[in-house]
C-alpha positions in Angstrom: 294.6 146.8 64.2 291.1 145.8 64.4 288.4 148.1 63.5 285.6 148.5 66.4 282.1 149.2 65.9 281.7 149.0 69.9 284.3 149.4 72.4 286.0 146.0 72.5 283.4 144.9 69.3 285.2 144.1 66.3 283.7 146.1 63.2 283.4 143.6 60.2 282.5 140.8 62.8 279.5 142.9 63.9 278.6 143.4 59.9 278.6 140.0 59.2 276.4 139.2 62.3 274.1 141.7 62.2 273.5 141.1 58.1 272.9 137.3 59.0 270.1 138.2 61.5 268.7 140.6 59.8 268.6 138.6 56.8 267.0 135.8 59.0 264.2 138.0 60.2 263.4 139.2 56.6 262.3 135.8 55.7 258.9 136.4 55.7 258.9 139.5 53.5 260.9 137.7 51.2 263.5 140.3 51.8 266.8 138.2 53.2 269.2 139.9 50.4 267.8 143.4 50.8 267.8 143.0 55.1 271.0 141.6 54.4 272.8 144.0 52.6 271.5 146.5 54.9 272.9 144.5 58.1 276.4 144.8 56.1 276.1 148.2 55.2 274.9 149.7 58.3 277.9 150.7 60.1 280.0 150.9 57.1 280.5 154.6 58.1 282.6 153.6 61.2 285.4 152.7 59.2 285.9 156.2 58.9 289.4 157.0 60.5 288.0 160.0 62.5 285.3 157.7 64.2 287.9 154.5 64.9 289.9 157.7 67.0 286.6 157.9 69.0 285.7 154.9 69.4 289.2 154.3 71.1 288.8 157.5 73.0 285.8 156.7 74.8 286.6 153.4 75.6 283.9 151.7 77.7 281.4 154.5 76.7 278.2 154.0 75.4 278.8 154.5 71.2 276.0 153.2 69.9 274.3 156.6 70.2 274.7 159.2 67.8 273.9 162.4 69.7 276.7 161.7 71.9 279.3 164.7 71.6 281.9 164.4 69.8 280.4 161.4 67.2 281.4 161.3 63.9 278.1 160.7 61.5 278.3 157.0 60.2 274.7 155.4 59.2 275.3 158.0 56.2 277.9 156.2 55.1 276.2 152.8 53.8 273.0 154.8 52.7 275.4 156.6 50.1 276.9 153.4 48.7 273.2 152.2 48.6 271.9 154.9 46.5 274.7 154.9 44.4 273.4 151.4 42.9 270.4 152.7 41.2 266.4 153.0 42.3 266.6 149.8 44.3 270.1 151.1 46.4 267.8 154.5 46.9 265.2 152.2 48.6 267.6 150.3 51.1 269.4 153.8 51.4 266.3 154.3 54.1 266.3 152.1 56.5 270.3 152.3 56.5 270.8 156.3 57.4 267.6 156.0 59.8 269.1 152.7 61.7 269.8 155.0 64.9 267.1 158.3 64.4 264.0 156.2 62.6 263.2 156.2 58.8 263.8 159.8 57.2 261.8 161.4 54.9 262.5 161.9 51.0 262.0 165.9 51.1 262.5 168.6 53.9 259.1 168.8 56.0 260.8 170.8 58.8 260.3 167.8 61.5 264.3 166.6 60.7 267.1 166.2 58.1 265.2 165.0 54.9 267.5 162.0 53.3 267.5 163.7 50.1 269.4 166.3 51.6 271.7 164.0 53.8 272.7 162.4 50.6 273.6 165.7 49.0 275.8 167.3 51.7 277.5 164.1 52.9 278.8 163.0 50.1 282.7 163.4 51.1 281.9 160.9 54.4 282.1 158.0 52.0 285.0 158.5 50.7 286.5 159.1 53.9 285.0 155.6 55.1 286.7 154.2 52.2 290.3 155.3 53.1 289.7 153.6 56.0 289.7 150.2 54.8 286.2 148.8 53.7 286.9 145.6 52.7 286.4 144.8 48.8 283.9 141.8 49.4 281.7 144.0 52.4 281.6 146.9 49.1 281.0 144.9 46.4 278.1 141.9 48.3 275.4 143.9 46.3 276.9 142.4 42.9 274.4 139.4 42.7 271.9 142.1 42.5 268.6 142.8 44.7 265.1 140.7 43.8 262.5 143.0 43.3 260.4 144.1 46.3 257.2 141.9 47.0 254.5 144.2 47.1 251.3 144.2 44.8 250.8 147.4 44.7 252.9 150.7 45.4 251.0 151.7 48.3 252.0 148.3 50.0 256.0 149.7 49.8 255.8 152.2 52.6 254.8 149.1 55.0 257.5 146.6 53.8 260.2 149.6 54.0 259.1 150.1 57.8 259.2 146.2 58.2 262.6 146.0 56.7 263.8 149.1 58.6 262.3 147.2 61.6 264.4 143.9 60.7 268.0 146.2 60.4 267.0 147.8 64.7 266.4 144.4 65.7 269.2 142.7 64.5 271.8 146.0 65.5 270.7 146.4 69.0 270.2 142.2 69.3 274.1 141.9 68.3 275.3 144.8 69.5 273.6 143.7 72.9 275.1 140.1 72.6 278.6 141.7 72.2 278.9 144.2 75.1 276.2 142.7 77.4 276.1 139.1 77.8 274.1 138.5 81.1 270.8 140.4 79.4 271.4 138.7 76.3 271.3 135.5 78.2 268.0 135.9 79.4 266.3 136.3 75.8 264.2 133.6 74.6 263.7 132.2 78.3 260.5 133.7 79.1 258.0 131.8 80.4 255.1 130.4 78.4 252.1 132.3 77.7 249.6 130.2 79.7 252.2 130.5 83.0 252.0 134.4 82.7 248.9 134.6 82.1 248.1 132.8 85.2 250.2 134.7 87.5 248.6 138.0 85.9 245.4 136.7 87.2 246.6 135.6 90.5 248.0 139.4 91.0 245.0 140.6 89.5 243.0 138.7 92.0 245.2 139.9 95.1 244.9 143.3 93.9 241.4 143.8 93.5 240.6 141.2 96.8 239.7 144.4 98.7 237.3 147.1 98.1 237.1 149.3 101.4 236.7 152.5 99.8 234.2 154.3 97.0 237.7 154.4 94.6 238.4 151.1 95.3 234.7 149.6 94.7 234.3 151.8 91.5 237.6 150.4 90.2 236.3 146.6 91.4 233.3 147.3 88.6 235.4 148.5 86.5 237.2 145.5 85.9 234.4 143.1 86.6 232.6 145.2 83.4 236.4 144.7 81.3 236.6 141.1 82.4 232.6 140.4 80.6 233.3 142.2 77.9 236.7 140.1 77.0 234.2 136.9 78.0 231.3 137.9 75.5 234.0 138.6 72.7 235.4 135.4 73.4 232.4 133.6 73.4 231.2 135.4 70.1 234.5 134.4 68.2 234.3 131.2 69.6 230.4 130.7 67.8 231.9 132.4 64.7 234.4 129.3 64.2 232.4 126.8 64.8 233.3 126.2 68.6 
């Protein structure tokens, strides 16, 4: 039987996607292998036996949440094989256990669960994952090794780990969207062009503001007229700055 990371979502199909788009995104960090590995490794913890029994239990439910009651804890699952690769597998380890609550912390502050400490007390939910089944190529993708982060300096790192985190959320909720809700999903990337909304903002804008029959509605007429100047003076002063 299949595993599901989604009711009716097939678990290594969703790895596999959501590492190639995340991967994809990365491309500009020069991060596709790290964004990569994290895609595959994100939901490793749902192999574990104890979530594939929920999963099945709540059926058309919305699982992608992990406060829900009764969810077993899985982003833990891929940070811990992460970190147990070395200093680089500690950095992915991040964005992996944050996926679903946003990027932990290294030490206890008292705002949350500090990953330090996640890592420490959940160490048995990995090997639980792993008697349910991880595939041998899904564990062992990090074998080619990671390049080294592209950063300068080691101030720069806390920006690329938040860009990479920010790579993993896209490409989860993008492919766990395309799986359980294809009418939305249809409707990304068919937005109209920036020049058309921009037009029909300024056509409601116009409408909007047509009528100025009380002291609110004048004052908020000025207000607007005085916003709309300023945008035309900046304009016109960047415009002098390159040469227009």
């Amino acid at each position: 039987m299949d595993k599901l990371a989604h009711p009716g979502h097939v678990l290594e199909d969703h790895l596999r996607s959501v590492a190639e788009r995340a991967s994809a995104f990365a491309t500009s960090l020069d991060a596709s292998d790290w964004a990569g590995l994290a895609g595959l490794w994100h939901d490793m913890g749902k192999y574990r036996p104890g979530f594939q029994r929920y999963i099945r239990a709540v059926g058309g439910g919305d699982a992608h949440l992990e406060t829900l009651p009764g969810k077993v804890k899985h982003a833990i699952v891929g940070a811990l094989h992460a970190a147990s690769l070395g200093a680089y597998g500690r950095l992915l380890a991040y964005p992996i256990a944050g996926h679903h609550a946003g990027l932990p912390d290294w030490y206890p502050d008292g705002a949350g669960a500090a990953l330090s400490q996640e890592l420490a007390n959940e160490g048995a939910a990995l090997a639980d994952a792993l008697s349910g089944g991880i595939p041998n190529e899904i564990l062992s993708a990090a074998n080619a090794g990671l390049s080294r982060p592209p950063i300068r300096k080691p101030e720069e790192l806390h920006l690329w780990l938040r860009m990479l985190f920010s790579c993993l959320v896209d490409a989860d909720f993008l492919d766990t969207e395309a799986a359980l809700d294809e009418n939305r999903a249809g409707h990304r990337g068919g937005y109209c062009a920036i020049v058309l909304l921009r037009t029909i903002y300024e056509q409601f804008m116009a409408a909007r503001f047509a009528v100025a029959d009380t002291p609110v509605k004048k004052l908020r007429n000025e207000i607007w007229a005085a916003c709309l100047a300023a945008q035309g003076g900046r304009q016109e002063a960047q415009g002098r700055r390159c040469g227009g």
